[in-house]
DSSP file (Angstrom, degrees, kcal/mol; ACC not computed):
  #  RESIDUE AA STRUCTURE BP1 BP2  ACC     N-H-->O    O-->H-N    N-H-->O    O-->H-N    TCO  KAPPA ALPHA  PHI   PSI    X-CA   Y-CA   Z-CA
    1    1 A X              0   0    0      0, 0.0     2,-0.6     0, 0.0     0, 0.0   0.000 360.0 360.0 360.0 133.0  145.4  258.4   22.1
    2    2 A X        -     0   0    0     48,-0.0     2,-0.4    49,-0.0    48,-0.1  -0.786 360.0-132.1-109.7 120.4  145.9  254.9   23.3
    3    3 A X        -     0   0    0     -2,-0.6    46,-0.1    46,-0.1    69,-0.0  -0.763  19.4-162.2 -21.6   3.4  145.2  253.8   27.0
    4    4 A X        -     0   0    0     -2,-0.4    69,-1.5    44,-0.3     2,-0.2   0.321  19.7-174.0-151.5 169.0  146.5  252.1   29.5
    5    5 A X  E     -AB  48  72A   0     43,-1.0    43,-1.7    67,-0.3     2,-0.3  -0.927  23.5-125.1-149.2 162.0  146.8  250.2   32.7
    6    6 A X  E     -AB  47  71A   0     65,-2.8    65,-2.3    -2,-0.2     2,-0.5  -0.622  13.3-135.3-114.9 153.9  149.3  248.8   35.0
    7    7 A X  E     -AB  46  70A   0     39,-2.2    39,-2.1    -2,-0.3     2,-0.4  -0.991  26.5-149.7 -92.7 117.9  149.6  245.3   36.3
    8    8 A X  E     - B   0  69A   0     61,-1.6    60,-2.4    -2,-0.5    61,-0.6  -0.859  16.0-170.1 -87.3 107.9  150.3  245.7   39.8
    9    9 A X        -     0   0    0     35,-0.5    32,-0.6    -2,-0.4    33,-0.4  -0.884  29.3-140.7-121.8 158.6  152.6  242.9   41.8
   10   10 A X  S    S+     0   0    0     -2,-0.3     2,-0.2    56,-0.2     3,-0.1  -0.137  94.8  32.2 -96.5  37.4  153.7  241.9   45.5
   11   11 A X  S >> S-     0   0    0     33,-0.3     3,-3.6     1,-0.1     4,-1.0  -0.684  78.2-125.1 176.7 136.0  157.0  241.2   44.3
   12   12 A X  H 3> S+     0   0    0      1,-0.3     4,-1.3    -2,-0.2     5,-0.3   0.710 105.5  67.9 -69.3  -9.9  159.5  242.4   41.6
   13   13 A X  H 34 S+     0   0    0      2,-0.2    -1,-0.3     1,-0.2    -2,-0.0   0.509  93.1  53.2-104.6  13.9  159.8  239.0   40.4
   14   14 A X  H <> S+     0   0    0     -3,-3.6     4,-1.8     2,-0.1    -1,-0.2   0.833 106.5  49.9 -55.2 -53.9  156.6  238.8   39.2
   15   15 A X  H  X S+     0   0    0     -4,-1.0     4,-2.4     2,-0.2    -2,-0.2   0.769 112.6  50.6 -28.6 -56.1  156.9  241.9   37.2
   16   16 A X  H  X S+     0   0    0     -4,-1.3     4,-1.8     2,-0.2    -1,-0.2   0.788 112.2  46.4 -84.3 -54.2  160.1  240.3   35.8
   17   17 A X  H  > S+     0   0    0     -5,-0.3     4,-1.6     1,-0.1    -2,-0.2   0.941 107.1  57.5 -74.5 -25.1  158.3  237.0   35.0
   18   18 A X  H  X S+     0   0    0     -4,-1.8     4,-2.1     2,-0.2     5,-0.3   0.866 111.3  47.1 -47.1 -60.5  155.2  238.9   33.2
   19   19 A X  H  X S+     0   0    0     -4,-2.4     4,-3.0     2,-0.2     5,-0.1   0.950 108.0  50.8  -6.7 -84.3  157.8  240.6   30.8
   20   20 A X  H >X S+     0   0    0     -4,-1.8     4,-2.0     2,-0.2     3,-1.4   0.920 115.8  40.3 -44.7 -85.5  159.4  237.8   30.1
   21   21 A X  H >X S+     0   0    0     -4,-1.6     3,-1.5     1,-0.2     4,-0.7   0.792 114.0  51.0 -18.7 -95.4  156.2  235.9   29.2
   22   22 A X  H 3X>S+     0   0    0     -4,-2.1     5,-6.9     1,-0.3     4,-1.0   0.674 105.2  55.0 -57.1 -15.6  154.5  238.6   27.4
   23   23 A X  H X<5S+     0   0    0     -4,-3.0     3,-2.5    -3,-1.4    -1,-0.3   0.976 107.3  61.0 -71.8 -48.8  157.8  239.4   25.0
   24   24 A X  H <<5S+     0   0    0     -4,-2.0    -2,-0.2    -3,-1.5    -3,-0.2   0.800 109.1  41.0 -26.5 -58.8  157.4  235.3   24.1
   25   25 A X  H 3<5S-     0   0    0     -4,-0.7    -1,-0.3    -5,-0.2    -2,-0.2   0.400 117.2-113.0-107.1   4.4  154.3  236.0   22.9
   26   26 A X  T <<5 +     0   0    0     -3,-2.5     2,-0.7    -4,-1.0    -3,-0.2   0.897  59.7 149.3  97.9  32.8  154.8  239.3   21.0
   27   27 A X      < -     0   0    0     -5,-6.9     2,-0.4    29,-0.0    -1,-0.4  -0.951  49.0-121.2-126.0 152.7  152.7  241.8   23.2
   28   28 A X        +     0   0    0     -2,-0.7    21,-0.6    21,-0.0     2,-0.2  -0.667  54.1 136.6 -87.1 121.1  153.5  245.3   23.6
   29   29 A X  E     -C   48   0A   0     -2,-0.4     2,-0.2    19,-0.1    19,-0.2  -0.792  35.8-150.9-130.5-168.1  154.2  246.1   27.2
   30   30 A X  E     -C   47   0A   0     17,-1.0    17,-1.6    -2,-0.2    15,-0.1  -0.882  13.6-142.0-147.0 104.5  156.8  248.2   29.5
   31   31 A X  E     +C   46   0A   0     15,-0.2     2,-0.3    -2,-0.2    15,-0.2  -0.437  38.5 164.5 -61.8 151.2  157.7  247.5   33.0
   32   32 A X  E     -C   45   0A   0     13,-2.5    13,-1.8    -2,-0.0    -2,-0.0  -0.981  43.0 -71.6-160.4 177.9  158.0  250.7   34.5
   33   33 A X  E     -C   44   0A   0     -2,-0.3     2,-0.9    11,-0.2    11,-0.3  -0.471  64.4 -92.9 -71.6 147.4  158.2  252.3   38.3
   34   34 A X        -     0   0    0      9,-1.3     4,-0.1     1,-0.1    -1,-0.1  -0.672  44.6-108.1 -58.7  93.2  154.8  252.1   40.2
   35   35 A X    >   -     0   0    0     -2,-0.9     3,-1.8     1,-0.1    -1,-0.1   0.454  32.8-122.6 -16.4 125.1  152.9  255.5   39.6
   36   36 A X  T 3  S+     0   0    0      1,-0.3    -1,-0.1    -3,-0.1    -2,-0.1   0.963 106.5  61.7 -47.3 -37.5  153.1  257.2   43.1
   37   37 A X  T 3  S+     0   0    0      2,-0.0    -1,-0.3     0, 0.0     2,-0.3   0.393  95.5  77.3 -89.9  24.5  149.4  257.5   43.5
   38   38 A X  S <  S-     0   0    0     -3,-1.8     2,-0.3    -4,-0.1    -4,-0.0  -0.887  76.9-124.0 -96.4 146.7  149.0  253.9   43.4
   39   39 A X        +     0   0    0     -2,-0.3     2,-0.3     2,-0.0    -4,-0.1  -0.824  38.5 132.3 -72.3 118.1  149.7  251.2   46.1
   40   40 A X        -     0   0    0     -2,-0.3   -30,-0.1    -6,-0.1     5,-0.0  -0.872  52.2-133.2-148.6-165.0  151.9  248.1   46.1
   41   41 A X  S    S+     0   0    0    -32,-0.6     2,-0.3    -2,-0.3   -29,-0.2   0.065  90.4  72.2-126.3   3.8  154.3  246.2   47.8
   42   42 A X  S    S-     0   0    0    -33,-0.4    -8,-0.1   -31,-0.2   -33,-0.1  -0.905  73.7-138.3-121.9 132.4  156.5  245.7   44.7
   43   43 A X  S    S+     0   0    0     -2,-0.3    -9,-1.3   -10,-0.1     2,-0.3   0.546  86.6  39.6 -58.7 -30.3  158.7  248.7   43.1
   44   44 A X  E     - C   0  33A   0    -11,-0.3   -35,-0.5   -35,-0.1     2,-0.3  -0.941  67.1-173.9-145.4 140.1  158.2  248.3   39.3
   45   45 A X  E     - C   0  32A   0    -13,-1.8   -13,-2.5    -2,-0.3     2,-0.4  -0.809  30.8-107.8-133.7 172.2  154.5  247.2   37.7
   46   46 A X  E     -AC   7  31A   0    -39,-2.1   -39,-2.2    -2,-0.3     2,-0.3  -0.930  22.1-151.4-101.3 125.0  153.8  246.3   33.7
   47   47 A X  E     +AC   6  30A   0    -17,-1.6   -17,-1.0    -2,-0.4     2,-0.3  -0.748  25.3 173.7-101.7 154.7  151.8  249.0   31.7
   48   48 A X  E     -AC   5  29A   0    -43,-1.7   -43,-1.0    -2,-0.3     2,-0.8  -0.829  43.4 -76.3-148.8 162.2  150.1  247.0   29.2
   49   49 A X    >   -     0   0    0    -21,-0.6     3,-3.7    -2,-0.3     4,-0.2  -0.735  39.8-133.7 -45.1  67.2  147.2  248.5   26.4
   50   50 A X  G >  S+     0   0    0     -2,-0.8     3,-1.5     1,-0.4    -1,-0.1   0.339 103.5  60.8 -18.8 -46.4  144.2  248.8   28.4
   51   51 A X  G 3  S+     0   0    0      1,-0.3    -1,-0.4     2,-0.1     3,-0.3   0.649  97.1  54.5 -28.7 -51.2  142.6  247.3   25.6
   52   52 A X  G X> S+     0   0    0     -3,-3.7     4,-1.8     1,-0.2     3,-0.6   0.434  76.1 112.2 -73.3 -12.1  144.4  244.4   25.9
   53   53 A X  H <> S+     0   0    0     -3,-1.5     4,-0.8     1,-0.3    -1,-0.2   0.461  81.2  42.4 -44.9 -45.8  143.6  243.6   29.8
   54   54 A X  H 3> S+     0   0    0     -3,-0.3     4,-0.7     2,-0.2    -1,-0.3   0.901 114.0  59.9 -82.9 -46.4  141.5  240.5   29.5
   55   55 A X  H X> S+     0   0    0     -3,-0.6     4,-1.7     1,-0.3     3,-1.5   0.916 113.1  26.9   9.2-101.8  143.8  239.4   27.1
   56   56 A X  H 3X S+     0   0    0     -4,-1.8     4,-2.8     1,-0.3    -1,-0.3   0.865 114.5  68.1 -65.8 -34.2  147.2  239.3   28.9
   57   57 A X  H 3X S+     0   0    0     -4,-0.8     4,-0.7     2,-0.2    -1,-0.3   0.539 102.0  47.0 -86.3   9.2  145.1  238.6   32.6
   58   58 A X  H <X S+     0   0    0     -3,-1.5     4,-1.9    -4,-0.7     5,-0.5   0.767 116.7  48.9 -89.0 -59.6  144.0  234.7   30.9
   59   59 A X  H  X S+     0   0    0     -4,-1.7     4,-4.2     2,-0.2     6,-0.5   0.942 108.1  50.4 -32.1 -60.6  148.1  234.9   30.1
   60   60 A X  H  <>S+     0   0    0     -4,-2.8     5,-2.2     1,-0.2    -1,-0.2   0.930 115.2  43.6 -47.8 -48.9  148.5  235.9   33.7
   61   61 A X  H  <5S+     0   0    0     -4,-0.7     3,-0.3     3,-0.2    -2,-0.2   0.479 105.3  58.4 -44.1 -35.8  146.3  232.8   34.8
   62   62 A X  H  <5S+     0   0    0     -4,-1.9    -1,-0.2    -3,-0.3    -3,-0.2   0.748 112.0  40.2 -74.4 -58.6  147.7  230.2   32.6
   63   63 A X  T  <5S-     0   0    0     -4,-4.2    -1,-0.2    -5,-0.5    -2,-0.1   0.261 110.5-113.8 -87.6  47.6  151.2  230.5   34.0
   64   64 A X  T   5 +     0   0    0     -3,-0.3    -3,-0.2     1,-0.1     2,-0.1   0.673  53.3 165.5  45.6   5.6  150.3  231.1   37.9
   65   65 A X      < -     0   0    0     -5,-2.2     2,-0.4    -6,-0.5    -1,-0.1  -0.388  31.3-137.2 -78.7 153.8  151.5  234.5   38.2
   66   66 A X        +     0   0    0     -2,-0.1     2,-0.3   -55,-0.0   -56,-0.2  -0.667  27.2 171.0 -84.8 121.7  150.5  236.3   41.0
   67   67 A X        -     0   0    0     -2,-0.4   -58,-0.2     1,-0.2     3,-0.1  -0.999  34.1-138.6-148.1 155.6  149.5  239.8   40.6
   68   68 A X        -     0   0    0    -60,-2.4     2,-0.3    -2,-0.3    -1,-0.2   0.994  69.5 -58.4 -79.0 -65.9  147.9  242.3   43.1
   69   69 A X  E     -B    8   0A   0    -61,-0.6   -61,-1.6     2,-0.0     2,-0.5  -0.956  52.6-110.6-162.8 150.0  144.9  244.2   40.6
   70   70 A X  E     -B    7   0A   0     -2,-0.3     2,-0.5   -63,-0.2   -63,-0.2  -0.923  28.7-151.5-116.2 160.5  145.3  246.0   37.6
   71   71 A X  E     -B    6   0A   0    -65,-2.3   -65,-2.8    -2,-0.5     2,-0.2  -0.900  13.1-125.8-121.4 117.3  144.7  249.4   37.4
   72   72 A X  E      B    5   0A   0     -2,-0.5   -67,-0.3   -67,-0.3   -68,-0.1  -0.610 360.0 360.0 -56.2 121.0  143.5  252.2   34.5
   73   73 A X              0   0    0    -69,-1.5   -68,-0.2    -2,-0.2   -69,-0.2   0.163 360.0 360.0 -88.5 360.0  146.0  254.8   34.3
């Protein structure tokens, strides 16, 4: 059963730019609506591999995006 955790943003056009980026480079995610029992300020987060976390958060880092935490679902 494979893992996972969300990327969490303060703004849907982070989310939007995280995509974008992470299709470029050929990594499996899905934007998807923010799980209820989680907090943001943003509608829609990125579920990524859990696996993958450190991974995609150096990605996050390299282009400036802004993202609130990410979270184990």
């Amino acid at each position: 059963m494979t893992e996972y955790s969300v990327i969490l943003f303060f703004s849907n056009s982070y989310s939007i730019w995280t995509s974008k980026e992470l299709k470029k480079r050929g990594i499996d995610h899905k934007m998807v609506p923010v799980p209820r029992h989680l907090s943001s300020d943003c509608g829609y987060c990125v579920r990524i591999k859990r696996d993958e976390t450190e991974s995609i958060k150096s990605v996050l880092i390299e282009k400036g995006i802004e993202f609130d935490e990410i979270v184990a679902i």
